[in-house]
C-alpha positions as CSV (number, residue, x, y, z in Angstrom):
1,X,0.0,0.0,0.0
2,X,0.7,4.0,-0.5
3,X,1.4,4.7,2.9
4,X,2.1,3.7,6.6
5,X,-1.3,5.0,7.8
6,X,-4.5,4.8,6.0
7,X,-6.3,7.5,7.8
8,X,-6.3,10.1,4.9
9,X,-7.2,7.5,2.3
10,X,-10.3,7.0,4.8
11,X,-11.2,11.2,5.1
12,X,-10.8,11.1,1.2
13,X,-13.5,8.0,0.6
14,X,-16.1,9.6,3.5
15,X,-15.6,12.7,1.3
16,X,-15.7,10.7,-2.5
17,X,-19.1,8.6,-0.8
18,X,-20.8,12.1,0.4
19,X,-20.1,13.3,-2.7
20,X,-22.0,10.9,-4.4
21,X,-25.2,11.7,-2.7
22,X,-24.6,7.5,-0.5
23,X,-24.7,7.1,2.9
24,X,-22.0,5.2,4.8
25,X,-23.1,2.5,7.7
26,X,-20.6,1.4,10.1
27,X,-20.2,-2.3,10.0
28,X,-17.5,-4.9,8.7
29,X,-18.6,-7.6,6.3
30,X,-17.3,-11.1,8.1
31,X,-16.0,-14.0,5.9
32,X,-19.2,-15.6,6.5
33,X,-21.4,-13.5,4.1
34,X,-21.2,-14.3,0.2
35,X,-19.1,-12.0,-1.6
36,X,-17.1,-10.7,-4.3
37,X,-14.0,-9.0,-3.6
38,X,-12.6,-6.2,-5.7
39,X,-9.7,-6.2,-7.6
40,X,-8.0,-2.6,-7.7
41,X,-6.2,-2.3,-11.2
42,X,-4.8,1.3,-9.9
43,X,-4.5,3.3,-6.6
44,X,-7.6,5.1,-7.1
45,X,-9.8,1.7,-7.7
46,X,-11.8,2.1,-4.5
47,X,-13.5,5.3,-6.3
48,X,-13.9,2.9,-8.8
49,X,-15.6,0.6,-6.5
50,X,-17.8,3.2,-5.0
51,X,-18.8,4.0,-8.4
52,X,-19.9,0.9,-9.1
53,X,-22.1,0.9,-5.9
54,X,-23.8,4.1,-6.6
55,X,-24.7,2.5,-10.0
56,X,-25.6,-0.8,-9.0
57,X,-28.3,1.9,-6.8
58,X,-26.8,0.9,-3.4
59,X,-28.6,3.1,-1.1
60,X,-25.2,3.3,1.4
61,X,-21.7,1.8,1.1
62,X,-20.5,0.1,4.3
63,X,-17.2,0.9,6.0
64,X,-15.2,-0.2,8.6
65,X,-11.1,0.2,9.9
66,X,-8.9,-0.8,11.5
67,X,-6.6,1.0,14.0
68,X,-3.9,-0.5,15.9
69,X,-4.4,-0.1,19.8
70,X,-1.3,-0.7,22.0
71,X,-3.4,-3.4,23.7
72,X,-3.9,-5.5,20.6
73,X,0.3,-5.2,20.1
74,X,0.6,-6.5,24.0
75,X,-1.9,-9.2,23.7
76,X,0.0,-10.4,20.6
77,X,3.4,-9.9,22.6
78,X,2.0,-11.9,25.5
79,X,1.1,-15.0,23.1
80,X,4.0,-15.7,21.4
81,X,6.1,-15.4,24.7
82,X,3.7,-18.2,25.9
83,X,4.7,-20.4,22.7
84,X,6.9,-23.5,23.1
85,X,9.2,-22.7,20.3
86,X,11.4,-20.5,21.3
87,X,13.5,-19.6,18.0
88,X,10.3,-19.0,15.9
89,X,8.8,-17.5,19.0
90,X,11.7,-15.0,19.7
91,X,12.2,-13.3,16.0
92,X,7.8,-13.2,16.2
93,X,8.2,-11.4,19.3
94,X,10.7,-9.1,17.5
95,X,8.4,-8.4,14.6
96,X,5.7,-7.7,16.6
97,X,7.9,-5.1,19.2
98,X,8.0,-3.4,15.7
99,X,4.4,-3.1,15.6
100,X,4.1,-0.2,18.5
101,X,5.6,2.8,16.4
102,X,2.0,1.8,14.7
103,X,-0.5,2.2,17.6
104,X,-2.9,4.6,17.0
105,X,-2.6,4.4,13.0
106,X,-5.2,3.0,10.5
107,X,-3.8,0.1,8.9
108,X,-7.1,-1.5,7.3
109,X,-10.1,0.0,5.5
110,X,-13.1,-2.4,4.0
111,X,-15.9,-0.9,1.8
112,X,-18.8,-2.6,1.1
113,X,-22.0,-2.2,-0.8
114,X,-25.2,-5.8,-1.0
115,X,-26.7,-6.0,-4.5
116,X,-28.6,-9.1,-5.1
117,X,-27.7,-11.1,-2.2
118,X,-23.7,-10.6,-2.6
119,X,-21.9,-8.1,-0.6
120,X,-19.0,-6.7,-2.9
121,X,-16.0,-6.1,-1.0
122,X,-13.0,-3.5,-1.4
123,X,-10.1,-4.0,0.5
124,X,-6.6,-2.6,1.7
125,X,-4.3,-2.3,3.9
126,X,-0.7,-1.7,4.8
127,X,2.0,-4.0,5.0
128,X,2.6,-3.9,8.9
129,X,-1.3,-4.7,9.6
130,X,-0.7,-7.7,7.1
131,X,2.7,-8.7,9.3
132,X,-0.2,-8.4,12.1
133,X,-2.5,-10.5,11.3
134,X,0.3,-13.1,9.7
135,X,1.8,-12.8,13.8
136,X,-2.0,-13.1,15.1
137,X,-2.5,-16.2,12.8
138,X,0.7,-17.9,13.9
139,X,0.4,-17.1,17.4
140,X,-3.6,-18.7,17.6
141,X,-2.3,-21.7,15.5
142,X,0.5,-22.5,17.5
143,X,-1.3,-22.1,21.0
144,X,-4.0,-24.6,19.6
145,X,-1.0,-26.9,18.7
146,X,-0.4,-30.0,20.9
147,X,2.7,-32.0,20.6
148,X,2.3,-35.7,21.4
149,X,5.4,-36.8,22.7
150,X,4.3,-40.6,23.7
151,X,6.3,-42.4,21.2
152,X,9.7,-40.6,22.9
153,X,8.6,-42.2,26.1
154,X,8.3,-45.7,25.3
């Protein structure tokens, strides 16, 4: 992505979506819902996408972000120390100590609009809230992860 911090790229689409006569409702689209997720061919394509929703006659787009909270950076901290792999464990824990020159920075935007059952999706975000979630992935995989050491014993 363009930048470290999506919060201008979110005043510029509340401005784009109120200039197009839509409304914008608070909410984030979960993977359960059917949908279609944009493919941006430039850095403008989310205009291109709210386009699209104004002509499909979407009455309101929906929007939600993402901003990084120091708590969310100490939670993920606090999991990977708990892991039992302490190599892996130890450069995670250095990635994510990266993470707090982030807090308080926007680092994922989702637009959304329902025609015909299907919610269409745009998406972006930057790379550190990507090295995020990859740290939040690894960290809830690994604590679900139980080693079964019985054949060592016999």
């Amino acid at each position: 992505m363009q930048s470290e911090n999506l919060h201008s790229l979110k005043d510029d689409m509340v401005a784009f979506i109120a200039g197009l006569g839509m409304r914008r409702l608070p909410a984030y689209v979960t993977e359960e819902v059917p949908t279609v997720l944009f493919e941006e061919d430039n850095a403008d394509g989310w205009k291109d996408f709210v386009e699209h929703a104004k002509a499909a006659g979407a009455p309101f787009v929906t929007m939600s972000e993402v901003v990084l909270e120091k708590s969310d950076v100490e939670i993920l901290i606090e999991q990977l120390q708990e892991q039992d792999f302490p190599v892996r464990a130890e450069l995670d824990i250095d990635d994510a100590e990266t993470l707090i020159r982030h807090v308080g920075e926007t680092g994922y935007l989702q637009l959304g609009f329902a025609h015909q059952g299907v919610m269409f999706l745009f998406e972006t975000s930057t790379d550190w809230y990507d090295r995020f979630q990859d740290l939040m992935e690894t960290a809830t995989d690994l604590s679900g992860l139980v080693l079964d050491d019985r054949e060592g014993r016999e």
